[in-house]
VOLUM-686782 format. One line per field, with one value per residue: z, y, x of N, C-alpha, C in turn; residue in one letter. Coordinates in Angstrom, 1 decimal. Each point is the difference from the previous one (the first is absolute). Example, Ala and Ser with C-alpha at 12.3 -4.5 7.8 and 13.67 -1.06 7.14 Angstrom:
BEGIN
nzz: (7.8	-0.7)
nyy: (-5.7	1.1)
nxx: (13.2	-0.4)
cazz: (0.0	0.0)
cayy: (1.2	1.1)
caxx: (-0.9	0.9)
czz: (0.0	0.8)
cyy: (1.2	1.1)
cxx: (0.9	-0.8)
rest: (A	S)
END
This chain:
BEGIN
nzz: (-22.0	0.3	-1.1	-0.8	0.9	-0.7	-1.1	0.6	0.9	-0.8	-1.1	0.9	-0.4	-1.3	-0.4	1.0	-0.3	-1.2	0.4	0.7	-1.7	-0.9	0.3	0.0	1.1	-1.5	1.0	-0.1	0.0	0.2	0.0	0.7	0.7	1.4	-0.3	1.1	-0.3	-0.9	0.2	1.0	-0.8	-1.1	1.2	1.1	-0.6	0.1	1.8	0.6	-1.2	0.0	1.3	-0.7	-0.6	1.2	-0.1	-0.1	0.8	-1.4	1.5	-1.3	0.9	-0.4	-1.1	-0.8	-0.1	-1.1	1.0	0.9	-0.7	-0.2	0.9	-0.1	-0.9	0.8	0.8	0.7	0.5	0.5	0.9	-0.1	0.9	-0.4	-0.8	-0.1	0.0	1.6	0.5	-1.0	0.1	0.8	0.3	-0.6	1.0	1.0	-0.8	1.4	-0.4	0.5	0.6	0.2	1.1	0.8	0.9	0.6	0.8	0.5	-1.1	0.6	1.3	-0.6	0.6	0.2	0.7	0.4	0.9	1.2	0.0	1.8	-0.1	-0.7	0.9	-0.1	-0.8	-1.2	-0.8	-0.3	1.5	-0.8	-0.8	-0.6	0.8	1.2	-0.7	0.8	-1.0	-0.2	-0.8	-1.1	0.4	0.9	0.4	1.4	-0.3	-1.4	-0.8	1.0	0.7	-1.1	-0.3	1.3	0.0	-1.3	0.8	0.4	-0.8	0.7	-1.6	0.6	-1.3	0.1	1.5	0.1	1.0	0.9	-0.4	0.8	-0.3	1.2	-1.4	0.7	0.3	0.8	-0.7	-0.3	1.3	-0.7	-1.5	-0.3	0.8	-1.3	-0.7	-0.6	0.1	-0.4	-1.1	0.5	-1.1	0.8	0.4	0.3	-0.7	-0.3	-0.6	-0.4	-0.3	-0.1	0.5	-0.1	-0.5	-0.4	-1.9	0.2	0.4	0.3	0.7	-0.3	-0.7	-1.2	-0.1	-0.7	-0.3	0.1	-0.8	-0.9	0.5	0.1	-1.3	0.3	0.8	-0.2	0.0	-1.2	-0.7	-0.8	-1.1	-0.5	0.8	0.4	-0.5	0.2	-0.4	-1.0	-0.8	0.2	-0.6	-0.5	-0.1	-0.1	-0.8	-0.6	0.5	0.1	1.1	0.1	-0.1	-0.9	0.6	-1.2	-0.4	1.5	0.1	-0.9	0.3	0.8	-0.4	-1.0	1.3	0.0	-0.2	-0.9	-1.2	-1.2	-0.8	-1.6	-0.4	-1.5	-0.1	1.3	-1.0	-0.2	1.0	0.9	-1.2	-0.4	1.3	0.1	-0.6	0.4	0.6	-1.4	0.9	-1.0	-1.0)
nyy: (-48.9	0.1	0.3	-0.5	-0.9	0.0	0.0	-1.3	-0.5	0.6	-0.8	-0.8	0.4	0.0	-1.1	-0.9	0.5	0.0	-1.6	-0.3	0.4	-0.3	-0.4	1.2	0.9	0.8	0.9	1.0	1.4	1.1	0.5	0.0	-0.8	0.0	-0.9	0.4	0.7	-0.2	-0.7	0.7	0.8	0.0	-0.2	0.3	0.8	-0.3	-0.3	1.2	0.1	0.1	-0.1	1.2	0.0	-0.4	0.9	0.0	1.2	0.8	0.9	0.5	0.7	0.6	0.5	-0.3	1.1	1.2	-0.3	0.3	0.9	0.2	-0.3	0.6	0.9	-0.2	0.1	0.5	0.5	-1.0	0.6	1.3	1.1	0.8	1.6	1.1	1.0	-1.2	-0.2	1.1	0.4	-1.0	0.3	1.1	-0.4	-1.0	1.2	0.4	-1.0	1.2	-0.9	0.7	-0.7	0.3	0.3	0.5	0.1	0.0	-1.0	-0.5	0.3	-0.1	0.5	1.5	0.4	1.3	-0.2	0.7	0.6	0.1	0.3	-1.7	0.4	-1.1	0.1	-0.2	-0.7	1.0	-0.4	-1.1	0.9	-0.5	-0.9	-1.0	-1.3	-1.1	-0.9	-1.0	-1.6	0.0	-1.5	0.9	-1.1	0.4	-0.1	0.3	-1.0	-0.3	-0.1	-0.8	-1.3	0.1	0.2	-1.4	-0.5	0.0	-0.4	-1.2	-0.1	-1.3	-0.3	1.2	-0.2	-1.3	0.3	-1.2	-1.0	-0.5	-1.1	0.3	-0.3	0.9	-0.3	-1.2	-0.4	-0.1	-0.6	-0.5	0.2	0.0	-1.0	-0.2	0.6	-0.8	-0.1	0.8	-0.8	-0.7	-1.2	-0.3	-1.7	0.2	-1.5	0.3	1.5	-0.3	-1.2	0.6	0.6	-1.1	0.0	1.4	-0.6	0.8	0.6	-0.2	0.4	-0.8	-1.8	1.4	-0.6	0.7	-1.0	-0.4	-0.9	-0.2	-0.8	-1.2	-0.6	-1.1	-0.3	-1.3	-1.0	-0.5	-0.8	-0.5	0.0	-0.6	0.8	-1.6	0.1	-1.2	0.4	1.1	-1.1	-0.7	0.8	0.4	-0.7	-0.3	1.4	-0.7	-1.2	0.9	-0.3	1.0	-0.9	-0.4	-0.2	-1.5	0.1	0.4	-0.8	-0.9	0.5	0.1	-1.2	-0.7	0.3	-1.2	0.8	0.0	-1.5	1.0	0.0	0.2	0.7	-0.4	-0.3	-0.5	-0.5	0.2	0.2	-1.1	-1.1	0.7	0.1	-1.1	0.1	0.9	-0.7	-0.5	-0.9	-0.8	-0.9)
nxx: (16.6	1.5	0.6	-0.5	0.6	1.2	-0.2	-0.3	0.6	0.8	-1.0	0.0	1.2	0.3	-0.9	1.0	0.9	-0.5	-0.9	1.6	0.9	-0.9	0.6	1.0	-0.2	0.3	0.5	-0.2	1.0	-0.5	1.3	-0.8	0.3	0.7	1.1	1.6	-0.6	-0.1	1.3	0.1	-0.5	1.0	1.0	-0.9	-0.3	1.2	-0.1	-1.1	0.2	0.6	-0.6	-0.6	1.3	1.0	0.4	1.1	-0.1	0.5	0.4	-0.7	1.1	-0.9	0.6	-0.9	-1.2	0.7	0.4	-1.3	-0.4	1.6	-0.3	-0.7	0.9	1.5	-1.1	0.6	-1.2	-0.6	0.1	0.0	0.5	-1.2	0.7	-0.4	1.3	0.9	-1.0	-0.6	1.4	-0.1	-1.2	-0.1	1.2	-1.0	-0.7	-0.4	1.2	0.3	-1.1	-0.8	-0.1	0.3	-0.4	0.5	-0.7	1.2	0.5	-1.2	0.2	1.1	1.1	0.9	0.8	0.3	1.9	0.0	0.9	-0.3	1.1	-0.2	-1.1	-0.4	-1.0	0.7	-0.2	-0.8	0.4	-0.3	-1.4	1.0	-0.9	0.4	-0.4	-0.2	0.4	-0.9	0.2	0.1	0.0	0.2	-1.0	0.6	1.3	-0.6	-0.7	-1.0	0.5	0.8	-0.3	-0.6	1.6	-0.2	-0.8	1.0	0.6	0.7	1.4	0.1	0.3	-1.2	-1.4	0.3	0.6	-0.1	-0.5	0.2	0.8	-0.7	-0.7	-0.5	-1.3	1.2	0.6	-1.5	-0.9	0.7	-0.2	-1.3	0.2	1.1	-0.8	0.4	-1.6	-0.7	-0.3	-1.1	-0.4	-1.6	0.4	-1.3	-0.4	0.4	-0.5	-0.7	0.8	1.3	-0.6	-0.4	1.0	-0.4	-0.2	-0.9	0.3	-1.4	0.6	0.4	-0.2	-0.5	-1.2	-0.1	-0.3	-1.3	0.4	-0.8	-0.9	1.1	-0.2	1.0	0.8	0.7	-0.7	1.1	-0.5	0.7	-0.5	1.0	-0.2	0.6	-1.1	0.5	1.3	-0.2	-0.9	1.2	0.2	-1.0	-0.2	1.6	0.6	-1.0	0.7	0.9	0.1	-0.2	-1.2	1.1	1.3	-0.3	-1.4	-0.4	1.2	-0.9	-1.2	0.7	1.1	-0.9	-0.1	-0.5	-1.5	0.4	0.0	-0.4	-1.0	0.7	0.3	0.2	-1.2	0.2	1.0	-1.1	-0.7	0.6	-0.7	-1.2	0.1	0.1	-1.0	-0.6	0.6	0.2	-0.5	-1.2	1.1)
cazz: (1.1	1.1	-0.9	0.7	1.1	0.9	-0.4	0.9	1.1	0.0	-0.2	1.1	1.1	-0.2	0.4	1.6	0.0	-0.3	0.8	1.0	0.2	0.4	1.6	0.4	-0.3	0.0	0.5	0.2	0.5	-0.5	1.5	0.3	1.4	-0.3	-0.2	1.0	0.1	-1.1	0.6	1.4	0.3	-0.6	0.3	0.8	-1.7	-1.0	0.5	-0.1	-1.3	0.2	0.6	-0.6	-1.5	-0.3	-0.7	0.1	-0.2	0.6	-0.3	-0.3	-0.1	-1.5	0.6	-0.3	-0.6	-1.2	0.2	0.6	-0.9	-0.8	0.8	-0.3	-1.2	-1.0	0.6	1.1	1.1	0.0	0.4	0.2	0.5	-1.0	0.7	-1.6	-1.1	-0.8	-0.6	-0.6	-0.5	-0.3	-1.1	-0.7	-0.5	-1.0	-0.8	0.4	1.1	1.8	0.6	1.8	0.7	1.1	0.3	0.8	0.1	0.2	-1.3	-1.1	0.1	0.4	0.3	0.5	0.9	-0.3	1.2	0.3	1.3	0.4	-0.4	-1.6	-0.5	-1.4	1.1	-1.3	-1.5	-1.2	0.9	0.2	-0.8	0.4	1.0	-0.6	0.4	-0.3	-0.7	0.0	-1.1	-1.6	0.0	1.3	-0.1	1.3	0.4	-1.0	-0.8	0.1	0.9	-1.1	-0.6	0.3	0.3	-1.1	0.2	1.0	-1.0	0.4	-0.2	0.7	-0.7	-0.9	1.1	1.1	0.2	-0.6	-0.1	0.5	0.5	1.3	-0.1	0.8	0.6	1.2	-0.5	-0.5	1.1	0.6	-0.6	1.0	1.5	0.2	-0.5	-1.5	-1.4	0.3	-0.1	-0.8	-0.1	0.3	0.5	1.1	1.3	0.4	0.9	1.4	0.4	0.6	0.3	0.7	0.9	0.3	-0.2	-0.7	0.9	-0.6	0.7	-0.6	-1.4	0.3	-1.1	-0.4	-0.9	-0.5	-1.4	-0.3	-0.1	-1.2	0.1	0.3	0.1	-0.7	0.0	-0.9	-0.5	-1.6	-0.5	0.3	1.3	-0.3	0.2	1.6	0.7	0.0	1.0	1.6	0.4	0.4	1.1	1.0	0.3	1.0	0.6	1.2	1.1	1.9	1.4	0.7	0.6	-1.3	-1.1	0.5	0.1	-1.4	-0.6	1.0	-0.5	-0.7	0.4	-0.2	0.5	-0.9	-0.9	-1.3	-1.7	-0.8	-1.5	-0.8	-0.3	1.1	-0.1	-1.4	0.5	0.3	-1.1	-0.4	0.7	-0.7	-1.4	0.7	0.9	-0.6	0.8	-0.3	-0.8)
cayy: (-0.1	0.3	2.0	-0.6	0.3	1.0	0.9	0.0	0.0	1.5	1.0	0.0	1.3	1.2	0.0	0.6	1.5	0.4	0.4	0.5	1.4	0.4	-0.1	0.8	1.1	0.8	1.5	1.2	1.5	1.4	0.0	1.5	0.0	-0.6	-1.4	-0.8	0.3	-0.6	-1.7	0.0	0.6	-1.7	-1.2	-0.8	0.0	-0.9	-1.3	-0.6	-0.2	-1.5	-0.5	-0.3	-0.5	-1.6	0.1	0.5	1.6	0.8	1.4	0.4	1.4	0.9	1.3	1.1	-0.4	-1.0	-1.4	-0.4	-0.2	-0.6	-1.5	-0.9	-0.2	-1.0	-1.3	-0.2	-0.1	-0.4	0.7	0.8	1.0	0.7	0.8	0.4	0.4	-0.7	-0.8	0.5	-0.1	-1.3	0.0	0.1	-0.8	-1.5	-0.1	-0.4	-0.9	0.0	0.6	0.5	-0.9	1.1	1.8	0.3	0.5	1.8	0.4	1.1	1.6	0.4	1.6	-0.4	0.5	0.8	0.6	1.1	0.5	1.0	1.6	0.8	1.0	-0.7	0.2	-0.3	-0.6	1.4	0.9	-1.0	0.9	0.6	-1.2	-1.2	-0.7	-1.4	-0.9	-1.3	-0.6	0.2	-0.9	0.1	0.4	0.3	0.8	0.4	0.2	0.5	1.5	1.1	0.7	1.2	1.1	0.4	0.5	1.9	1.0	-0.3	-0.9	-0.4	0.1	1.2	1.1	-0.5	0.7	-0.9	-1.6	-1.4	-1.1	-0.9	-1.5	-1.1	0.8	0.5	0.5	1.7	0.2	0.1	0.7	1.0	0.5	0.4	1.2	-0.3	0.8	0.9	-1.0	-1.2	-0.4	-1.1	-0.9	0.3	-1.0	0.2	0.6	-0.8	-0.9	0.7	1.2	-1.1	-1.0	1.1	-0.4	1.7	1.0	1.3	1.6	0.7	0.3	-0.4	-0.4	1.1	-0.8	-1.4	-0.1	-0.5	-1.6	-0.7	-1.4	0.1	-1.2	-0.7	-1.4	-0.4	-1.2	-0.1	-0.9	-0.3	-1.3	-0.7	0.6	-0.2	0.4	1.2	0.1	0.3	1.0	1.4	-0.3	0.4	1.1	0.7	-0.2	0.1	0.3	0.9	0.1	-1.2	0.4	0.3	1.2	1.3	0.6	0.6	0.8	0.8	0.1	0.3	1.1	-0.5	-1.0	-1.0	0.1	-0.6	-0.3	1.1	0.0	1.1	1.4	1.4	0.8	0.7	1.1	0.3	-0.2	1.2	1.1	-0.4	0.1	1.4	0.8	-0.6	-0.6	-1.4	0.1)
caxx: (-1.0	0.2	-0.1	-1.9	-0.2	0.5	-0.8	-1.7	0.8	0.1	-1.5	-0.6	0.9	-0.7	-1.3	0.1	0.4	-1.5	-0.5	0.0	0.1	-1.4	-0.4	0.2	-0.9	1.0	-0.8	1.0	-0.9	1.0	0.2	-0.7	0.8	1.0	-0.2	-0.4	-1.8	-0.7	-0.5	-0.4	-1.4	-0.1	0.3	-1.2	-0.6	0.6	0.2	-1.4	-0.3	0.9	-1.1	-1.0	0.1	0.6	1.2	1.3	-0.1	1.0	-0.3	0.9	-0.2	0.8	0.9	-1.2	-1.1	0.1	0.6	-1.3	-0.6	0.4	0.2	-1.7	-0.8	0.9	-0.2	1.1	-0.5	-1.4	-0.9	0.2	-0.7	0.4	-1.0	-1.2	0.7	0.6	-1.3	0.0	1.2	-0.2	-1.0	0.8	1.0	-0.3	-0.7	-0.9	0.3	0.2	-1.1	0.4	-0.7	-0.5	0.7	-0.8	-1.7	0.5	0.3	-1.1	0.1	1.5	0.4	1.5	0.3	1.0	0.8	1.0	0.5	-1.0	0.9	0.5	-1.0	-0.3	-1.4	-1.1	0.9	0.6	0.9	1.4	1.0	1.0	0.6	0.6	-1.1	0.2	-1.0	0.8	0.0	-0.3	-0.9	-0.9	-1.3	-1.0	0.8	0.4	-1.4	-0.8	0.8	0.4	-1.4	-0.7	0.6	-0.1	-1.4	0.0	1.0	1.1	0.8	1.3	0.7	0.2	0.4	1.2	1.9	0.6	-0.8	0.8	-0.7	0.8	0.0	-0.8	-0.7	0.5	1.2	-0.4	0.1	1.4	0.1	-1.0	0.6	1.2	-0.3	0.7	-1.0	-1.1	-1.1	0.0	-0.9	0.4	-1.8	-0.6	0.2	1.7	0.2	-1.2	0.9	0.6	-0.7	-0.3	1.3	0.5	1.1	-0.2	-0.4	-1.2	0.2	1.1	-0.8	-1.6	-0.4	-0.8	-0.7	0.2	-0.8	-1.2	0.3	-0.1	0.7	1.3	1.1	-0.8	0.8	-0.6	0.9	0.3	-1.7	0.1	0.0	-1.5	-1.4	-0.2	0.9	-0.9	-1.0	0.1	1.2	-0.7	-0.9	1.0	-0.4	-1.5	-0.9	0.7	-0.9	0.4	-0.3	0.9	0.4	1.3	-0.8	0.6	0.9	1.2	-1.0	0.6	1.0	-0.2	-0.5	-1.9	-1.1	-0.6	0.5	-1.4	0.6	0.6	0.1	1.2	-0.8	0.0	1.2	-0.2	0.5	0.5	0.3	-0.7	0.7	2.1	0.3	-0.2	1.5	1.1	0.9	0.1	0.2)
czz: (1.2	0.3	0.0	1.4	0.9	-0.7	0.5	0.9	-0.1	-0.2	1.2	1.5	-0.4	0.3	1.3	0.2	-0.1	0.7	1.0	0.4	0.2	1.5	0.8	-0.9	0.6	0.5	-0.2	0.5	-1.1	0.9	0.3	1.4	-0.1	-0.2	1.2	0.8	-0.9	0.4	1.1	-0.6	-1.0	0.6	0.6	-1.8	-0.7	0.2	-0.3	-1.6	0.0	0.5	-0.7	-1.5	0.0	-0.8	0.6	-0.2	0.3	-0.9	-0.9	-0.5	-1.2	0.5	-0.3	-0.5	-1.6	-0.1	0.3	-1.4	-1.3	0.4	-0.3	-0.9	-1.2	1.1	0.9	1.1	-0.1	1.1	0.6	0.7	-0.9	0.7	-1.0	-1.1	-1.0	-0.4	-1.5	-0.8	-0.3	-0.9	-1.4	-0.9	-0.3	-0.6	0.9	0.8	1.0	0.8	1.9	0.4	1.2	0.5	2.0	0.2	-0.1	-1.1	-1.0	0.2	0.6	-0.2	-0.5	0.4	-0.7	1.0	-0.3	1.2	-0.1	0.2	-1.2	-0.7	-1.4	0.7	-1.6	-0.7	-0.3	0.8	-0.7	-1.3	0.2	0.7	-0.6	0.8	-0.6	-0.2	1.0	-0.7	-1.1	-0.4	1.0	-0.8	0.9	0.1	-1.1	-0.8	0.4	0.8	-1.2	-0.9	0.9	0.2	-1.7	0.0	0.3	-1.0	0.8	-0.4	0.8	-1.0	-0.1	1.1	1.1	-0.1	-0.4	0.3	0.3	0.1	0.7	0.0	1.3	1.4	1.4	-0.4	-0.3	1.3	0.7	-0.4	0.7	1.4	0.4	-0.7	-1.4	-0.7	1.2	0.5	-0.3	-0.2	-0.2	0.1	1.2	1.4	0.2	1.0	1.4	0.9	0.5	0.8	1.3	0.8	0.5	-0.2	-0.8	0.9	-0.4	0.3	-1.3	-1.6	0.1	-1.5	-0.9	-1.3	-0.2	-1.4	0.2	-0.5	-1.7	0.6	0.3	0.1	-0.2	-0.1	-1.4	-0.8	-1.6	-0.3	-0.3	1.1	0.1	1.0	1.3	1.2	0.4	1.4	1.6	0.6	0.1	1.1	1.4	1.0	0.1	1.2	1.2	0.9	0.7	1.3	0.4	0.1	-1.2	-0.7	0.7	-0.3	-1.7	-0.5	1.0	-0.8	-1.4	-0.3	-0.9	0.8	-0.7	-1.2	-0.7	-1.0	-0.2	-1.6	-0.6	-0.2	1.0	-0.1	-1.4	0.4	0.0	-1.6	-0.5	0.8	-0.5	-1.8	0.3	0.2	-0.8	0.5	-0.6	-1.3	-1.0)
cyy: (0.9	1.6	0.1	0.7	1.3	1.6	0.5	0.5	1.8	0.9	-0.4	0.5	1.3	0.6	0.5	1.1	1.1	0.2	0.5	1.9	0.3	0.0	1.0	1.5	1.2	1.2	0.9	1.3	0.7	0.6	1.7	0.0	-0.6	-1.3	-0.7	0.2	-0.8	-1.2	0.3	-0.4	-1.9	-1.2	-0.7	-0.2	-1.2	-1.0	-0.5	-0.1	-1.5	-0.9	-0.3	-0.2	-1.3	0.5	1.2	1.3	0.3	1.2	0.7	1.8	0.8	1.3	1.6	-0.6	-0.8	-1.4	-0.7	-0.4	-1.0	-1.8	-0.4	0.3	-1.1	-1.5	-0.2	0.2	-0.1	1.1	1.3	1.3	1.1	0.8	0.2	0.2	-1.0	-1.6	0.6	0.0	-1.8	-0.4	0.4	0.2	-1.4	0.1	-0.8	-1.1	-0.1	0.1	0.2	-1.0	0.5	1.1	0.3	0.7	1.8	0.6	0.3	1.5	0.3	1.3	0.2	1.7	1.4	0.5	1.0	0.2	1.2	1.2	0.5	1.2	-1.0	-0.6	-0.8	-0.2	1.4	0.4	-0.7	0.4	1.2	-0.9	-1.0	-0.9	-1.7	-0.5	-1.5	-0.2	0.9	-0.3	-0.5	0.8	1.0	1.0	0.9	0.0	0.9	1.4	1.1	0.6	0.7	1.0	1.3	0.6	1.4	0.8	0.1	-0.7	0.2	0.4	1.2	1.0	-0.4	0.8	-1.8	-1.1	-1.0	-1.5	-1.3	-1.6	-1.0	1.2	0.6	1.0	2.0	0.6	0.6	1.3	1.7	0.1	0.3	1.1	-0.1	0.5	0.7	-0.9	-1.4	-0.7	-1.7	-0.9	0.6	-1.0	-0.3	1.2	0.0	-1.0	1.1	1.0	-1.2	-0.6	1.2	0.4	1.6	1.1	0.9	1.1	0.3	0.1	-0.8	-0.1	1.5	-0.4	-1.0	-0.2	-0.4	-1.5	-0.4	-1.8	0.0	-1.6	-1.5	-1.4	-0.5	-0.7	-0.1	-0.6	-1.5	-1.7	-0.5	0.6	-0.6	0.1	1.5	0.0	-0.9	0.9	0.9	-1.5	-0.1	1.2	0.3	-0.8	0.4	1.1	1.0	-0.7	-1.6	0.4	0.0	1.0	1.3	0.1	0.3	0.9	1.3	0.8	1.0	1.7	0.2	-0.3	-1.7	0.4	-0.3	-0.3	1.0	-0.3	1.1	1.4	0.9	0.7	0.8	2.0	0.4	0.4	1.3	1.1	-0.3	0.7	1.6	0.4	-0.6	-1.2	-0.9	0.1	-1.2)
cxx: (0.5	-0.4	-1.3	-0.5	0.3	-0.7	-1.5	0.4	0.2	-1.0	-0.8	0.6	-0.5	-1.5	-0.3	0.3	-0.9	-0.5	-0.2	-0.1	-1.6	-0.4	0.3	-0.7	0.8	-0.6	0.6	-1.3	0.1	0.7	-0.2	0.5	1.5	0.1	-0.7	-1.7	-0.3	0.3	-0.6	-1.6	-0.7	0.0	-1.2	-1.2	0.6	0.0	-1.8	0.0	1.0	-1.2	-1.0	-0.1	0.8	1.1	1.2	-0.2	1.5	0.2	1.7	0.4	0.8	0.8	-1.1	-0.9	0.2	0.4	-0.8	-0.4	0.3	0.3	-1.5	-0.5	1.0	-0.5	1.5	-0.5	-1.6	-0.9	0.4	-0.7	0.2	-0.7	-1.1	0.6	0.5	-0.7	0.0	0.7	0.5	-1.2	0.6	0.9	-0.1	-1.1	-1.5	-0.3	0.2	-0.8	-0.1	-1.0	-0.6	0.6	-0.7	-1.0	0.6	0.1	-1.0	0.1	1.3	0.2	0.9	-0.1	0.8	-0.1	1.0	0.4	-1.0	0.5	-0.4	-1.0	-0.7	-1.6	-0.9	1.0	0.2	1.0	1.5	1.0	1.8	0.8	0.9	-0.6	0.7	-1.5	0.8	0.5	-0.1	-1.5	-1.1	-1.6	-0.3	1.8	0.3	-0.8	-1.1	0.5	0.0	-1.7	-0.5	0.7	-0.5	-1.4	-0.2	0.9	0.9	0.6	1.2	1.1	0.9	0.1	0.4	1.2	0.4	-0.9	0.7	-0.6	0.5	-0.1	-1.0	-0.6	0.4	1.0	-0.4	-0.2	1.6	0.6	-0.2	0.4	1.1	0.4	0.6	-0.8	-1.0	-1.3	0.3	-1.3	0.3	-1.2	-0.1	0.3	1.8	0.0	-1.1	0.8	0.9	-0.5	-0.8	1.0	1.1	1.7	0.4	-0.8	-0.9	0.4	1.4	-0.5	-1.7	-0.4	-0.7	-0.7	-0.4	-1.1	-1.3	0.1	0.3	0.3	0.9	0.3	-1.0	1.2	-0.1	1.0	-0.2	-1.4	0.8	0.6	-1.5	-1.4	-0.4	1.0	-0.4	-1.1	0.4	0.9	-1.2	-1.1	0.7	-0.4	-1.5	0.0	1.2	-1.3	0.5	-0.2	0.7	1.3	1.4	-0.7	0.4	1.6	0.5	-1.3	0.8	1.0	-0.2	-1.1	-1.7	-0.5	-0.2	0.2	-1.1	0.4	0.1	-0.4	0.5	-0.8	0.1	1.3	-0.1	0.7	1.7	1.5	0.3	1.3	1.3	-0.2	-0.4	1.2	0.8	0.8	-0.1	0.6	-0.1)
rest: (X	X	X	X	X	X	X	X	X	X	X	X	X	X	X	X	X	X	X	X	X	X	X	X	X	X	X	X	X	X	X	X	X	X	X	X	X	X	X	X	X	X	X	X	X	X	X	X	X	X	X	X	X	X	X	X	X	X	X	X	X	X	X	X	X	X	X	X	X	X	X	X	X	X	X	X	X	X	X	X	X	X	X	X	X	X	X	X	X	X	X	X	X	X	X	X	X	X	X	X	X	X	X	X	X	X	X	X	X	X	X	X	X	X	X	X	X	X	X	X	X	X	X	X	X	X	X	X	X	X	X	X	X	X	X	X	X	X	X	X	X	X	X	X	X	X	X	X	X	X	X	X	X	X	X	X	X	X	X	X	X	X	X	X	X	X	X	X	X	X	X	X	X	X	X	X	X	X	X	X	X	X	X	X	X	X	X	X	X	X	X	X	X	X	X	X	X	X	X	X	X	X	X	X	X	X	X	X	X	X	X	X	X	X	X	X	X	X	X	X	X	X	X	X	X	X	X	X	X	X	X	X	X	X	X	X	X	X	X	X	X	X	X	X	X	X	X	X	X	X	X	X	X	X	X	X	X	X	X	X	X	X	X	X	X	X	X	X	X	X	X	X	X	X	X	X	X	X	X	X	X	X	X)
END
């Protein structure tokens, strides 16, 4: 009887545990900025979802994108910032499981940007020929995916008429690149370099933008299929219903550099699908 007991006694510790681990909601980024940005820009986000879900948010940061990716599709992190690429690349890799929940209103028509130094005589992608030019990430949608397909659009492989192709692992980091004269060019998200160029953390007179792309999808919130169907649905009712015009909605729709946040779905990333399997990147 006692063994009995003590055996209940353990499947109902364990039971607790459980449940308790359910109670915490695992986050992570890609990290396209530095760390300490990415909590900065997380921490007032994590505490309002805490608020509005009743449960334990904690933010947890990866060393790269693949890692992004690979935490939500082995289920080690429940909700994630992905950009387009690596949405995609999570899709499938869990065979369809991974689905995006919202995205900001910016992200239907996202950019990205190609910089130079204003010496460098470089005025059009054909000019970048012979050049040396930084990408972000590998895995960057907006620092490397799309930048590269339209370079491929012009009969410009980076590969083949670059002098050399570099990658700075994160979009400040290519800014850096470019103003310290290490590459020729660089390419990059638009609202990073909008954000800098804003806090006048990059000097227009020195480097200027000589391109910018034609709109695509881009970055996006999204969690394993699955996590339960009503936990889903208050995590994206979280995010619609944050506000501008109150004073917690302005500062993380701020942070998070939105107007506001809509729904999404896997179909608007069909493009961005299509350009990763174009440019050889998806495997």
């Amino acid at each position: 009887m006692t063994t009995r007991r003590h055996l209940l006694a353990a499947s109902l510790a364990l039971a607790a545990v459980s449940a308790h681990a359910q109670q915490v909601l695992r986050v992570t980024a890609i990290p396209d900025e530095s760390p300490t940005e990415l909590a900065r820009k997380f921490a007032p986000l994590g505490a309002y979802l805490e608020s509005k879900l009743g449960m334990k948010v904690e933010w947890t940061p990866v060393t790269d994108y693949a890692a992004a990716v690979e935490t939500v599709v082995n289920k080690k992190i429940d909700l994630a910032w992905f950009g387009g690429f690596t949405f995609v690349q999570a899709s499938v890799r869990s065979g369809g499981k991974v689905v995006p929940l919202v995205q900001r209103e910016e992200d239907e028509k996202f950019r990205s940007v190609f910089i130079t130094d204003k010496a460098s005589g470089i005025a059009r992608l054909e000019d970048l020929k012979g050049k040396t030019l930084s990408f972000g990430s590998q895995s960057s949608t907006s620092g490397h995916l799309m930048p590269r397909s339209f370079l491929l659009a012009v009969k410009v492989n980076p590969d083949v008429d670059l002098k050399r192709v570099a990658f700075s692992g994160a979009h400040d980091a290519t800014i850096a690149a470019v103003a310290s004269g290490k590459v020729d060019a660089g390419a990059l998200n638009i609202s990073v370099w909008e954000k800098f160029v804003a806090e006048k953390k990059v000097d227009p007179a020195q480097v200027k933008v000589f391109y910018t792309t034609p709109a695509y999808y881009d970055y996006n919130w999204s969690v394993h299929a699955d996590m339960p169907q009503a936990l889903q649905d208050k995590i994206k009712a979280a995010f619609l219903a944050l506000d501008p015009n109150t004073p917690q909605g302005k500062e993380i729709l701020g942070l998070q550099r939105a107007t506001k946040f809509i729904p999404t779905k896997p179909e608007n990333y069909t493009g961005i699908k299509a350009a990763a399997e174009n440019a050889g990147l998806l495997k």
